[in-house]
VEXVEX-973910 format. One record per atom (N, C-alpha, C): residue number from 1; chain; atom name; x, y, z. Coordinates in steps of 0.001 Angstrom, whole numbers. Example, Ala and Ser with C-alpha at 12.3 -4.5 7.8 and 13.67 -1.06 7.14 Angstrom:
% residues 2
<pt marmar="1" kolvex="A" lolo="N" c1="13190" c2="-5690" c3="7800"/>
<pt marmar="1" kolvex="A" lolo="CA" c1="12300" c2="-4500" c3="7800"/>
<pt marmar="1" kolvex="A" lolo="C" c1="13200" c2="-3300" c3="7800"/>
<pt marmar="2" kolvex="A" lolo="N" c1="12850" c2="-2250" c3="7080"/>
<pt marmar="2" kolvex="A" lolo="CA" c1="13670" c2="-1060" c3="7140"/>
<pt marmar="2" kolvex="A" lolo="C" c1="12900" c2="30" c3="7870"/>
This chain:
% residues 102
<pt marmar="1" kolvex="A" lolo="N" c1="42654" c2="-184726" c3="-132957"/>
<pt marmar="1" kolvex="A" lolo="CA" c1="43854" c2="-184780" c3="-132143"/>
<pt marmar="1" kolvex="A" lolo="C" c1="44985" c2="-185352" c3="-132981"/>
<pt marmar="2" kolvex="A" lolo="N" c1="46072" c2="-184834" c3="-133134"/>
<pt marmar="2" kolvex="A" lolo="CA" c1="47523" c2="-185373" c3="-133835"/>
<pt marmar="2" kolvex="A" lolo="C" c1="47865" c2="-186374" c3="-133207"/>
<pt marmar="3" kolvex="A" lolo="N" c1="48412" c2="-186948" c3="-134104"/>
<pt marmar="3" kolvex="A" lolo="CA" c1="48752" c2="-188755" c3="-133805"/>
<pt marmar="3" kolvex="A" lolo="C" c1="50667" c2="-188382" c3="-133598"/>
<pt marmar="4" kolvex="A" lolo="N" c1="50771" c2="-188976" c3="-132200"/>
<pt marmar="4" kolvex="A" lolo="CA" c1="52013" c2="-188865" c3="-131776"/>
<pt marmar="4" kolvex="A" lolo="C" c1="53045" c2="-190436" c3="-132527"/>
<pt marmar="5" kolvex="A" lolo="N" c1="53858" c2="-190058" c3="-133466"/>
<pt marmar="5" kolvex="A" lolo="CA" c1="54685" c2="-191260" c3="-133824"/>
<pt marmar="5" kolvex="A" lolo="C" c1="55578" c2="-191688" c3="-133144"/>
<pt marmar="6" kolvex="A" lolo="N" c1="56323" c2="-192637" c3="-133280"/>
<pt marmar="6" kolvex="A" lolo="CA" c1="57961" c2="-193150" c3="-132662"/>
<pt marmar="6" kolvex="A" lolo="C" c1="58533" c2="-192544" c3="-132531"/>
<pt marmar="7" kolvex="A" lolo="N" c1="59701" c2="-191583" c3="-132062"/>
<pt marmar="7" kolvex="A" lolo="CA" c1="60879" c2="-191448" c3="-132409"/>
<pt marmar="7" kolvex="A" lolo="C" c1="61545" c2="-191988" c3="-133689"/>
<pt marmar="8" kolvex="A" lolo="N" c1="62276" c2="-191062" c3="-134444"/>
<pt marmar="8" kolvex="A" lolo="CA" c1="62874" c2="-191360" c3="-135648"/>
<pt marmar="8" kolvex="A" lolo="C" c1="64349" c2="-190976" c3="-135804"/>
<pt marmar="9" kolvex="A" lolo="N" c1="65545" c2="-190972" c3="-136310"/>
<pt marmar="9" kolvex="A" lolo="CA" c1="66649" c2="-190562" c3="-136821"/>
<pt marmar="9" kolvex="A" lolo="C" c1="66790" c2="-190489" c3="-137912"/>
<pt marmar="10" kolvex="A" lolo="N" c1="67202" c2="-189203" c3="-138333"/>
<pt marmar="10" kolvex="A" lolo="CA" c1="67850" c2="-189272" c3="-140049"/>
<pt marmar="10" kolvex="A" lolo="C" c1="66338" c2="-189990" c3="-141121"/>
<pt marmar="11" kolvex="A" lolo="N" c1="65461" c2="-189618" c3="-140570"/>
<pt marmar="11" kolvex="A" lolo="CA" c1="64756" c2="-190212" c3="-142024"/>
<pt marmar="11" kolvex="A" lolo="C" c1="64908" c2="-188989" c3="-143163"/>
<pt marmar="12" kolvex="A" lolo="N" c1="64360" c2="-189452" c3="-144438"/>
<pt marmar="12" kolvex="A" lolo="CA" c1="64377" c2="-188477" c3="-145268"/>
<pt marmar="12" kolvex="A" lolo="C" c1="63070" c2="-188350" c3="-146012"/>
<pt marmar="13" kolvex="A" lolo="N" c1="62498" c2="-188964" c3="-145389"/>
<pt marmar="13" kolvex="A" lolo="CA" c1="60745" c2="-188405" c3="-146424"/>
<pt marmar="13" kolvex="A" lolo="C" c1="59546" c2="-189663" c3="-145167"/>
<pt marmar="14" kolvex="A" lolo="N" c1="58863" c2="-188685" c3="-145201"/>
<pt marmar="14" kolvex="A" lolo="CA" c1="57551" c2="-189019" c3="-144232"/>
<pt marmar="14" kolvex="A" lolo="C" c1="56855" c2="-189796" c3="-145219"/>
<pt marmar="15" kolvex="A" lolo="N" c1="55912" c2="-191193" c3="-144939"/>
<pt marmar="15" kolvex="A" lolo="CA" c1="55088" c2="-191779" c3="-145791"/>
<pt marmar="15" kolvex="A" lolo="C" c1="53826" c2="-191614" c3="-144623"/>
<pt marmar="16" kolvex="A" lolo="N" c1="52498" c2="-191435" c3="-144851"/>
<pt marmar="16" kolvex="A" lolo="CA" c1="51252" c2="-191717" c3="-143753"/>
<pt marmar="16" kolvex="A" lolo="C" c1="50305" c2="-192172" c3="-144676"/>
<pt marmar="17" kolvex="A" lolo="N" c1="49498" c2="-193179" c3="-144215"/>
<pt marmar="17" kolvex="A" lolo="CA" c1="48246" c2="-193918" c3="-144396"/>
<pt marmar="17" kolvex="A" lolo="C" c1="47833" c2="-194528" c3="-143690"/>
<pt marmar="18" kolvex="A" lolo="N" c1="46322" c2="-195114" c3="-144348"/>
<pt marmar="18" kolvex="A" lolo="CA" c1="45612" c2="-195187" c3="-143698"/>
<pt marmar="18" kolvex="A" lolo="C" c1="45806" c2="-197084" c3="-143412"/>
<pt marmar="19" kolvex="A" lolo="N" c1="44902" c2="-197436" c3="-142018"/>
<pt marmar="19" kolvex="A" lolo="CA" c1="44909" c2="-199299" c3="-142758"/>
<pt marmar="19" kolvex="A" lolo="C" c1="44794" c2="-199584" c3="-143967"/>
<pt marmar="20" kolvex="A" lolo="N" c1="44126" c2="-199350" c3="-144556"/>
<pt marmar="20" kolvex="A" lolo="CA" c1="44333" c2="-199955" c3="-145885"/>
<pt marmar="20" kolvex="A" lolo="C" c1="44848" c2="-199172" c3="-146810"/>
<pt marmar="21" kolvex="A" lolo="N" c1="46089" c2="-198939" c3="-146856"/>
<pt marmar="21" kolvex="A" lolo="CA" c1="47072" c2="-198329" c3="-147222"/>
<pt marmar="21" kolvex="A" lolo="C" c1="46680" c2="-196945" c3="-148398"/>
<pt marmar="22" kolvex="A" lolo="N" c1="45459" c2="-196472" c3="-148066"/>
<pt marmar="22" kolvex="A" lolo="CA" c1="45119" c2="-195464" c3="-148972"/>
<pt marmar="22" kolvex="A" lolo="C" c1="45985" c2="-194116" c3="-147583"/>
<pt marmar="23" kolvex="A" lolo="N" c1="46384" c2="-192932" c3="-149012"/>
<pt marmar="23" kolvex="A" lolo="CA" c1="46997" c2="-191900" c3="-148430"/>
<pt marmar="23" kolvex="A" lolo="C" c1="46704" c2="-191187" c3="-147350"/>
<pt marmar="24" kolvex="A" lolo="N" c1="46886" c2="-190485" c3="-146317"/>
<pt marmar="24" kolvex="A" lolo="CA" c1="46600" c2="-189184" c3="-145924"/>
<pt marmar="24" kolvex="A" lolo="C" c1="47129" c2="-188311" c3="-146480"/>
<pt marmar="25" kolvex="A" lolo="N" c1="46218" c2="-187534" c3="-146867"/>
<pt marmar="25" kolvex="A" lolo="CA" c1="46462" c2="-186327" c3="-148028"/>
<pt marmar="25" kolvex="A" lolo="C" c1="46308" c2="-184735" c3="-147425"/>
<pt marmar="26" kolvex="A" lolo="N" c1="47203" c2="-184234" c3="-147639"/>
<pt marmar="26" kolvex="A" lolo="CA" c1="47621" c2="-182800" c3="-147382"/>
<pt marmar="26" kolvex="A" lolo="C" c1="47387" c2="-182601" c3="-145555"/>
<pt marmar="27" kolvex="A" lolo="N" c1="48118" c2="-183777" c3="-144709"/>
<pt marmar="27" kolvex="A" lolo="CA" c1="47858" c2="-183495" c3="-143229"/>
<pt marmar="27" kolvex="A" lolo="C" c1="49225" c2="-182861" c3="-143196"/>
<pt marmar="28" kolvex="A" lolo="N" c1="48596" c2="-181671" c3="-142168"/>
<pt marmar="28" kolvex="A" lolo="CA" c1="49676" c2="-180581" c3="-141747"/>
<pt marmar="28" kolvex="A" lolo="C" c1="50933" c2="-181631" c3="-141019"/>
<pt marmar="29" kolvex="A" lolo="N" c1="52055" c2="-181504" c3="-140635"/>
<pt marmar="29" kolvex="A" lolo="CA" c1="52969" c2="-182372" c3="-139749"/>
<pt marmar="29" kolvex="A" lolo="C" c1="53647" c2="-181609" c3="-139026"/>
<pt marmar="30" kolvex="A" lolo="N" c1="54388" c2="-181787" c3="-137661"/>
<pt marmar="30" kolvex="A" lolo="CA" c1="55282" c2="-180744" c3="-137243"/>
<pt marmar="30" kolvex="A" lolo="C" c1="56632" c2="-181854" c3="-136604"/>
<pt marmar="31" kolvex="A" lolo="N" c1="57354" c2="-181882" c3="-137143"/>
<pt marmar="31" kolvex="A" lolo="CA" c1="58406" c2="-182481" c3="-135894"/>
<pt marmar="31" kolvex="A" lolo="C" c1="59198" c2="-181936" c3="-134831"/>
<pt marmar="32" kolvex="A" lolo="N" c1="59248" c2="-182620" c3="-133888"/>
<pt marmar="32" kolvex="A" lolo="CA" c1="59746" c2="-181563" c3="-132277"/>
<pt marmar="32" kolvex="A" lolo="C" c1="60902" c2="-182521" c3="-131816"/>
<pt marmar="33" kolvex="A" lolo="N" c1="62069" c2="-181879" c3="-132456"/>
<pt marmar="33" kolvex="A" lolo="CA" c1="63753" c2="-182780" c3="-132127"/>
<pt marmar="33" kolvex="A" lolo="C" c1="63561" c2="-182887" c3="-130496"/>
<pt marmar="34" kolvex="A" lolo="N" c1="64307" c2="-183670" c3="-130313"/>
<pt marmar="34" kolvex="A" lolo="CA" c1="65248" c2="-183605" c3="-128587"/>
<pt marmar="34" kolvex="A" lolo="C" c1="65644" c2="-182614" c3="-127848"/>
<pt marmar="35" kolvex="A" lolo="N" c1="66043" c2="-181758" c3="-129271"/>
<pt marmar="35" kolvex="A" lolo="CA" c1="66953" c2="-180403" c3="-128661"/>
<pt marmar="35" kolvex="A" lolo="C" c1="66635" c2="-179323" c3="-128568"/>
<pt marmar="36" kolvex="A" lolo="N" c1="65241" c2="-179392" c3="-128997"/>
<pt marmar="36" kolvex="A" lolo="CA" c1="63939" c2="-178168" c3="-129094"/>
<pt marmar="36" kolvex="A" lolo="C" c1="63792" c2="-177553" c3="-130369"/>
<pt marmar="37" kolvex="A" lolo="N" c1="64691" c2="-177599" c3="-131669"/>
<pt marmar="37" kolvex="A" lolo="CA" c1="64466" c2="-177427" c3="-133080"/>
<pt marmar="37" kolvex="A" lolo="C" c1="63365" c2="-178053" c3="-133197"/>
<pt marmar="38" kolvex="A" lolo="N" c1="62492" c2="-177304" c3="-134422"/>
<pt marmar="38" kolvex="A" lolo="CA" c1="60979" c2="-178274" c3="-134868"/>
<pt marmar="38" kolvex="A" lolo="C" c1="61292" c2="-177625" c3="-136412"/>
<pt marmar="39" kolvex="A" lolo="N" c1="60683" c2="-178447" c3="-137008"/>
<pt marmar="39" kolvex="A" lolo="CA" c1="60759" c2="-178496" c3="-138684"/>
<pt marmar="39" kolvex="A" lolo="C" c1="59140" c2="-179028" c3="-138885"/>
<pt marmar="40" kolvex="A" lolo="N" c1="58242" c2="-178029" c3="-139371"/>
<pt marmar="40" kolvex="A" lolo="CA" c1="56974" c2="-178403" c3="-139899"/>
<pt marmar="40" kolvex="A" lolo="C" c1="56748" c2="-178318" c3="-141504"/>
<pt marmar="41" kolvex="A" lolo="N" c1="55736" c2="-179181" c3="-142022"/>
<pt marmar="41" kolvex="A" lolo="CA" c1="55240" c2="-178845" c3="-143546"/>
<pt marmar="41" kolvex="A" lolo="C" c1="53889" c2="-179723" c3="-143370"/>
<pt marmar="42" kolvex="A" lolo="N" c1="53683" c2="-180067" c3="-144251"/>
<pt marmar="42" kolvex="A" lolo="CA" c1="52614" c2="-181061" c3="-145251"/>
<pt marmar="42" kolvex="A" lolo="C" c1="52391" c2="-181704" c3="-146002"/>
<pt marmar="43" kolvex="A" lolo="N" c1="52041" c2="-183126" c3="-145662"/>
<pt marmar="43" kolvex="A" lolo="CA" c1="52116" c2="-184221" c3="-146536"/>
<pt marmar="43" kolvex="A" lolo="C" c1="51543" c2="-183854" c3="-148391"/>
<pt marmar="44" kolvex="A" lolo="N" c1="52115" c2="-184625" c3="-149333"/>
<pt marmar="44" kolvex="A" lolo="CA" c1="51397" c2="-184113" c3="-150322"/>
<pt marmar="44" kolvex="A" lolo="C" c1="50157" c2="-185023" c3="-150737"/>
<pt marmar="45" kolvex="A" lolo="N" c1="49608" c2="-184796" c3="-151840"/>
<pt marmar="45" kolvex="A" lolo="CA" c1="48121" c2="-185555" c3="-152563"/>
<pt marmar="45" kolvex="A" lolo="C" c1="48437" c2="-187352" c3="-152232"/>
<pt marmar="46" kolvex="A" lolo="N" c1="49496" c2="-187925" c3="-152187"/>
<pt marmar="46" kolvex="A" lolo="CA" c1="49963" c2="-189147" c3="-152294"/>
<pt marmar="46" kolvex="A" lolo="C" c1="50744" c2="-189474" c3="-150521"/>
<pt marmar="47" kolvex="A" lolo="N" c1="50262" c2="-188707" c3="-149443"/>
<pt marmar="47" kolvex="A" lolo="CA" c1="50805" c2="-189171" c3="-148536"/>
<pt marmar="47" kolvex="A" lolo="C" c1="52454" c2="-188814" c3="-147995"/>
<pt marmar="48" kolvex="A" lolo="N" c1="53018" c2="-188932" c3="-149076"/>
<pt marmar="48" kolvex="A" lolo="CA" c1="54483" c2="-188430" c3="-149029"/>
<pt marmar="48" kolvex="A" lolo="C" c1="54730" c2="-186686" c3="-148355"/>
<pt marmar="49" kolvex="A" lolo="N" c1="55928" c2="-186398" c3="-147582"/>
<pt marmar="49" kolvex="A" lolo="CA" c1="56395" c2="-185201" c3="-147310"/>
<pt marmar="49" kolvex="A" lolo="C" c1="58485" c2="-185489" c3="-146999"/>
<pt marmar="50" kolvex="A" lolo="N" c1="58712" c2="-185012" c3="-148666"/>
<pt marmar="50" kolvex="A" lolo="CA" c1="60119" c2="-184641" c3="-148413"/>
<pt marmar="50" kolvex="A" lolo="C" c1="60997" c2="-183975" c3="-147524"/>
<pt marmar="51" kolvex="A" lolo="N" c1="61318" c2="-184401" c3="-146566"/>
<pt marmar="51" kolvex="A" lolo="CA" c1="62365" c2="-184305" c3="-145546"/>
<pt marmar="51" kolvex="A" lolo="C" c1="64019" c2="-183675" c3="-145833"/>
<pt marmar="52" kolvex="A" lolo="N" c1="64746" c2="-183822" c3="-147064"/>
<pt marmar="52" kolvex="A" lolo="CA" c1="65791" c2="-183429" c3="-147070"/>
<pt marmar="52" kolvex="A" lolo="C" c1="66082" c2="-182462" c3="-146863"/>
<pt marmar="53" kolvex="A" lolo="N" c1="65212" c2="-180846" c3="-146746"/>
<pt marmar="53" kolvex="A" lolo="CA" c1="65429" c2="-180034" c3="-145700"/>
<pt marmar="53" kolvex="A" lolo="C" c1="65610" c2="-179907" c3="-144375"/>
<pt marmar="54" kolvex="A" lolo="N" c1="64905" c2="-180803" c3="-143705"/>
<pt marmar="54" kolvex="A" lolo="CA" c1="64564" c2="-180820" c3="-142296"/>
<pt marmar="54" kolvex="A" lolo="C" c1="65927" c2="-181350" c3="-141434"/>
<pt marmar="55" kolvex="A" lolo="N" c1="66231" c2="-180310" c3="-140331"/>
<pt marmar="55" kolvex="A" lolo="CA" c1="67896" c2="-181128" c3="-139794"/>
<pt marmar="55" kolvex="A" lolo="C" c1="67437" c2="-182317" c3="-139320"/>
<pt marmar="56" kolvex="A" lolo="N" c1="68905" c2="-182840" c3="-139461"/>
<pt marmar="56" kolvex="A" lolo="CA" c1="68674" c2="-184242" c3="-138898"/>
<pt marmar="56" kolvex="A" lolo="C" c1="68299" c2="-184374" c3="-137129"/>
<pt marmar="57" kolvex="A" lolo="N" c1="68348" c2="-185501" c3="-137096"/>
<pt marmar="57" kolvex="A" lolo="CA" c1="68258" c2="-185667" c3="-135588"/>
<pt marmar="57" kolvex="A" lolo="C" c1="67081" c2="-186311" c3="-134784"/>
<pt marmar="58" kolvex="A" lolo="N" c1="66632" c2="-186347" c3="-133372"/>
<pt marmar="58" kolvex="A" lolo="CA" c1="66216" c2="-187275" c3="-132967"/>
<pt marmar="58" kolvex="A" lolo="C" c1="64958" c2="-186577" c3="-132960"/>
<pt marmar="59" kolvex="A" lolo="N" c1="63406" c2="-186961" c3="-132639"/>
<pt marmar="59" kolvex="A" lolo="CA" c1="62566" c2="-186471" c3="-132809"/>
<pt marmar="59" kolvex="A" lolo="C" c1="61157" c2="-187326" c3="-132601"/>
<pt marmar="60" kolvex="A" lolo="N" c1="60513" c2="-185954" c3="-132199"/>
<pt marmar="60" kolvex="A" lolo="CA" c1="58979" c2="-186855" c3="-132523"/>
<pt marmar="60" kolvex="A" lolo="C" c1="58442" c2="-186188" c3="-133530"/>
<pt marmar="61" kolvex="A" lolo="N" c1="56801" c2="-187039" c3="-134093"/>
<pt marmar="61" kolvex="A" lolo="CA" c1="56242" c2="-186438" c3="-135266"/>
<pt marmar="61" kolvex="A" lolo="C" c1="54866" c2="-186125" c3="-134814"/>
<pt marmar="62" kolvex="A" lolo="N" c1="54252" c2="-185157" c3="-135300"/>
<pt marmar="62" kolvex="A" lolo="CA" c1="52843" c2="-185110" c3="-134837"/>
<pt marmar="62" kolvex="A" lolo="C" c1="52046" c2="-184933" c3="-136430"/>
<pt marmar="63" kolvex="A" lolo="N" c1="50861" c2="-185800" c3="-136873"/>
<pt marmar="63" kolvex="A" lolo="CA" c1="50360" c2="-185745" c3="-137878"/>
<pt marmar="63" kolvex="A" lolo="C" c1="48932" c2="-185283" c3="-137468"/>
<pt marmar="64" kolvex="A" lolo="N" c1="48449" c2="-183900" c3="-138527"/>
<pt marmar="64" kolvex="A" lolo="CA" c1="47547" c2="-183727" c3="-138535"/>
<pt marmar="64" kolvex="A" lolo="C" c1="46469" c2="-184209" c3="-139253"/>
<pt marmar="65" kolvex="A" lolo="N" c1="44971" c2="-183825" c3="-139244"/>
<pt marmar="65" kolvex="A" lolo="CA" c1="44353" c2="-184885" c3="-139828"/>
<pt marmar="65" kolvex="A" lolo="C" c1="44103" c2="-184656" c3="-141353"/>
<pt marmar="66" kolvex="A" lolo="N" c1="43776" c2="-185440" c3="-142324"/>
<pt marmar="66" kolvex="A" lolo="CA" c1="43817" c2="-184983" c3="-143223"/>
<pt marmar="66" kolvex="A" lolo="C" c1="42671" c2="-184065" c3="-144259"/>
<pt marmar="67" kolvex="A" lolo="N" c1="43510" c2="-183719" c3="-144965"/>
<pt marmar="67" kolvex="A" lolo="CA" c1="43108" c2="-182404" c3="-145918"/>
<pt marmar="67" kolvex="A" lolo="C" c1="41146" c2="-182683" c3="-146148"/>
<pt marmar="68" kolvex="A" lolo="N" c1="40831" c2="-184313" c3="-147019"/>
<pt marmar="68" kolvex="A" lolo="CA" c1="39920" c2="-184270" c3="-147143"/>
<pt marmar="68" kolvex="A" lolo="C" c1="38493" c2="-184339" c3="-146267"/>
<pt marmar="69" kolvex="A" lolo="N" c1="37774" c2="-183967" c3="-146316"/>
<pt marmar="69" kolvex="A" lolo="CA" c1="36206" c2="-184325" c3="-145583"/>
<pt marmar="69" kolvex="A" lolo="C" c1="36097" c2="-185524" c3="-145501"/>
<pt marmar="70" kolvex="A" lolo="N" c1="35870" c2="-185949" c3="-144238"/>
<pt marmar="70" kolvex="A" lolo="CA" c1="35703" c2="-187903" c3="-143990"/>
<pt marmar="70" kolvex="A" lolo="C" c1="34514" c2="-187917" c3="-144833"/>
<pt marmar="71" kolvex="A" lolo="N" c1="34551" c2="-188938" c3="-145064"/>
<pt marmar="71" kolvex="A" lolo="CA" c1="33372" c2="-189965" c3="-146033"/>
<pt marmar="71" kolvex="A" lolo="C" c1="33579" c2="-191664" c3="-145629"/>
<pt marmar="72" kolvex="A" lolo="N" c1="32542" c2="-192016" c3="-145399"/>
<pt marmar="72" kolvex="A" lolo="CA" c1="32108" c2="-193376" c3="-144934"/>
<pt marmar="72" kolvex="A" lolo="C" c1="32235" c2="-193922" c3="-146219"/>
<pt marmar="73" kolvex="A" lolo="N" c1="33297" c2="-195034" c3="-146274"/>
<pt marmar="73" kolvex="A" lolo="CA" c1="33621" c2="-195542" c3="-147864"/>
<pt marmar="73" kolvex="A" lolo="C" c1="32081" c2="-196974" c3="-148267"/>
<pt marmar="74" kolvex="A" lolo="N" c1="32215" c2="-197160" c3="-146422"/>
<pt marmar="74" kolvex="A" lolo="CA" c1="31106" c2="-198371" c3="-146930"/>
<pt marmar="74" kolvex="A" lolo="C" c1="29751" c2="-198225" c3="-146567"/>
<pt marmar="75" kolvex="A" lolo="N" c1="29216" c2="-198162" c3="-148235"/>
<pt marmar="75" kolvex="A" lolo="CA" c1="27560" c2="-198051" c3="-148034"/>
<pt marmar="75" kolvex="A" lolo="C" c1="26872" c2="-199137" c3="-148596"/>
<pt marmar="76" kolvex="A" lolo="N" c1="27344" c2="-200344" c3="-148105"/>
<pt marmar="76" kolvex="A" lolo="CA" c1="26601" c2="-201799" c3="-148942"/>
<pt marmar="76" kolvex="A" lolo="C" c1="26128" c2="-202088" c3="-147450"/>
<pt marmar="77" kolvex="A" lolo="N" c1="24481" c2="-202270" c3="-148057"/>
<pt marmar="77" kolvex="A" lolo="CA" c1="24433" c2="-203422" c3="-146818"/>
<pt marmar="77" kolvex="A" lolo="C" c1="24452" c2="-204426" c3="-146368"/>
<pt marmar="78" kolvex="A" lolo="N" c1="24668" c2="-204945" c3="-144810"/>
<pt marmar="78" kolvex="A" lolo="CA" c1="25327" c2="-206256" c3="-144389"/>
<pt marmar="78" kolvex="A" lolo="C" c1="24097" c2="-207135" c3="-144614"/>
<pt marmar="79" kolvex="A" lolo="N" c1="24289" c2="-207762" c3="-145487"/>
<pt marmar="79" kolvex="A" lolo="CA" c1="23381" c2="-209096" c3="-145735"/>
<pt marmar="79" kolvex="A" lolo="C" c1="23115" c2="-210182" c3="-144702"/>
<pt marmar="80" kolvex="A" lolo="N" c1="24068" c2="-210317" c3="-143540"/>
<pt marmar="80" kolvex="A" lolo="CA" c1="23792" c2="-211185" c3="-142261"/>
<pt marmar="80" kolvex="A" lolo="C" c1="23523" c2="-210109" c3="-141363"/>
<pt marmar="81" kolvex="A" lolo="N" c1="23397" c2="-208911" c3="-141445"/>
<pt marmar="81" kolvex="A" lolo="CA" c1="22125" c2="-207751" c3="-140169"/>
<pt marmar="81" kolvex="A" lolo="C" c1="21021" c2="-208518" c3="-140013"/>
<pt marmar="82" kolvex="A" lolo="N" c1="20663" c2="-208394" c3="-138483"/>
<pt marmar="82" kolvex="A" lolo="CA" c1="19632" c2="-208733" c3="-138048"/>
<pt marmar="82" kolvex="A" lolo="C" c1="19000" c2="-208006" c3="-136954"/>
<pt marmar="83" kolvex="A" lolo="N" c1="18561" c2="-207367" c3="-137029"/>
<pt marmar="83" kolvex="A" lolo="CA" c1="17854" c2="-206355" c3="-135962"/>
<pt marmar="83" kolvex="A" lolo="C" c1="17797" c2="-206834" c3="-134562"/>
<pt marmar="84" kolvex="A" lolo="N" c1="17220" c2="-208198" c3="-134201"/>
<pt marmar="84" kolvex="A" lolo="CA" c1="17420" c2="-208784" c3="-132981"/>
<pt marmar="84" kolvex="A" lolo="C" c1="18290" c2="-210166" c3="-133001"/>
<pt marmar="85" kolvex="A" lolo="N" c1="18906" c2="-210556" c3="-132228"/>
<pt marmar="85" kolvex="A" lolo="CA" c1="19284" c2="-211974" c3="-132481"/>
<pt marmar="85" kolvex="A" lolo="C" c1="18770" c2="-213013" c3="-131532"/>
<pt marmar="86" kolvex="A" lolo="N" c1="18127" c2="-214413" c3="-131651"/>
<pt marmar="86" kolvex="A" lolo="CA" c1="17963" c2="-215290" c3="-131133"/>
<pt marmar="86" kolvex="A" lolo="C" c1="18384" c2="-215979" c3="-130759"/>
<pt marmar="87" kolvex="A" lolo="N" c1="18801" c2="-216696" c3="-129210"/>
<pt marmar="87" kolvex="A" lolo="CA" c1="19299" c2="-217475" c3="-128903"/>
<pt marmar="87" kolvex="A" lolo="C" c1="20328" c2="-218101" c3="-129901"/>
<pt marmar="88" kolvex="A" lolo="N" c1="19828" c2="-218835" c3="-130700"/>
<pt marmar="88" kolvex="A" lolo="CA" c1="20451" c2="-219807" c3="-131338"/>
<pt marmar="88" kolvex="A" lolo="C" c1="21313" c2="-219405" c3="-132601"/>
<pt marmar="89" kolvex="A" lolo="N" c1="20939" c2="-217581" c3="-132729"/>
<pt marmar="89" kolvex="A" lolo="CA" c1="21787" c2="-217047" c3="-133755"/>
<pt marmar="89" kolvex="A" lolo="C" c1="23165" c2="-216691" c3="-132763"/>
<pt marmar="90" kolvex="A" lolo="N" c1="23404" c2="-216336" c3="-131376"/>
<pt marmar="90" kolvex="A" lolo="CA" c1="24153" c2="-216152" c3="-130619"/>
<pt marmar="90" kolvex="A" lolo="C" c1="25013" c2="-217424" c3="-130482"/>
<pt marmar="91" kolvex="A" lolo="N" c1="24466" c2="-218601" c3="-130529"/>
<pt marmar="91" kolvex="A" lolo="CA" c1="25257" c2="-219868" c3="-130206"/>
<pt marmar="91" kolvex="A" lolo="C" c1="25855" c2="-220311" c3="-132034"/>
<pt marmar="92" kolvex="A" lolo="N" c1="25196" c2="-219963" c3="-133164"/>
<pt marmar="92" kolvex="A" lolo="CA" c1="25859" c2="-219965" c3="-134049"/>
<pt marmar="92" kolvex="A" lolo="C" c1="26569" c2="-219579" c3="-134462"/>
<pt marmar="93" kolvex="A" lolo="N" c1="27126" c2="-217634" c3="-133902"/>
<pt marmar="93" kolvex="A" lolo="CA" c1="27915" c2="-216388" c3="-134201"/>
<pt marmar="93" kolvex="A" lolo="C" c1="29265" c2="-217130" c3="-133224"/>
<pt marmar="94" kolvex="A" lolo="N" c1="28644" c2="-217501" c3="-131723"/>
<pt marmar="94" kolvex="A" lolo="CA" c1="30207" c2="-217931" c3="-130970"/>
<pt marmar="94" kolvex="A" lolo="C" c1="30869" c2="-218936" c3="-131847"/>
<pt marmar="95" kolvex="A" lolo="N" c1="30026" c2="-219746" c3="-132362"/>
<pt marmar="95" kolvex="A" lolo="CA" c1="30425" c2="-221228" c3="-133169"/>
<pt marmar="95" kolvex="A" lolo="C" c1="31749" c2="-220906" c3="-134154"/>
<pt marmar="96" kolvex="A" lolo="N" c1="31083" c2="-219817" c3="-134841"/>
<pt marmar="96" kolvex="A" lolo="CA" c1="31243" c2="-219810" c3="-136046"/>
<pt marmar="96" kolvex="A" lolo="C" c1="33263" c2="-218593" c3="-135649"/>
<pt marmar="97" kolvex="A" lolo="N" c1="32755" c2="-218100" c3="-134738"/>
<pt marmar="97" kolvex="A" lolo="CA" c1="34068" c2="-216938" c3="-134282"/>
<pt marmar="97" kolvex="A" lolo="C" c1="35477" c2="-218137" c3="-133649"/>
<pt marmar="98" kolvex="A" lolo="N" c1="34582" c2="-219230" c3="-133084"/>
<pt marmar="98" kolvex="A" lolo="CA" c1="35784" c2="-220170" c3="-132219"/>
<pt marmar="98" kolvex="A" lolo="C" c1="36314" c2="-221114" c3="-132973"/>
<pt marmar="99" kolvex="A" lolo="N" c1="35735" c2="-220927" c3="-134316"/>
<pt marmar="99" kolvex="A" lolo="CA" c1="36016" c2="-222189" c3="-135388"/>
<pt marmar="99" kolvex="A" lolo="C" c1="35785" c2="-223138" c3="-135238"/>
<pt marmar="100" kolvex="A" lolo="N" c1="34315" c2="-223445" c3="-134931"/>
<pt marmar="100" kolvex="A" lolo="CA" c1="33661" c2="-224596" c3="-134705"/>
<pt marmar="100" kolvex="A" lolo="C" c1="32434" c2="-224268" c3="-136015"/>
<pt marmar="101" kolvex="A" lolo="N" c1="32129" c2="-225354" c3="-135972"/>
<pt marmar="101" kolvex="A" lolo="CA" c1="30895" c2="-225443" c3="-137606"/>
<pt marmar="101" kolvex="A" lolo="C" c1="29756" c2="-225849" c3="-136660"/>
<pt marmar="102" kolvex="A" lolo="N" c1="28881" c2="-224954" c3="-136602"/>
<pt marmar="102" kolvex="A" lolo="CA" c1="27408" c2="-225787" c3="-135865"/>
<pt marmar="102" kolvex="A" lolo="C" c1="26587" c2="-226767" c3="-137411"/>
């Protein structure tokens, strides 16, 4: 599903990423003015999509998803996993979340 942005004016180049500021790469985009003009393209390898074609004006953005195949970046495993937890690992996890030191 395309991710609906803010409203924008007059920008001149689209930036998209991710939380941790790695790119979205080659996601399709479409913008849909106020006034019913739409101006579409595609982000490039680095996230970026140059705008100085696109008329100005008020607008929404819709980003598609990106170019590459998801991949799960994290394959380490969690060294505090525990298959079941015990009582007292539950009263150590609240401890430890409320900033208290058991």
């Amino acid at each position: 599903m395309p991710l609906l942005v803010p409203s924008f004016n007059e920008a001149t180049e689209l930036n998209r990423s991710y939380h941790d500021d790695e790119p979205v790469q080659a996601a399709q985009f479409d913008i849909a003015y106020n006034d019913g003009r739409r101006f579409s393209g595609a982000l490039d390898g680095v996230g970026h999509a140059d705008l100085s074609q696109a008329p100005n004006g008020v607008g929404q953005v819709k980003f598609g998803p990106d170019a590459r195949t998801w991949q799960s970046k994290g394959q380490d495993l969690n060294p505090s996993h525990r298959a079941t937890w015990t009582q007292s690992d539950c009263h150590a996890s609240a401890n430890m979340h409320s900033g208290r030191v058991s």
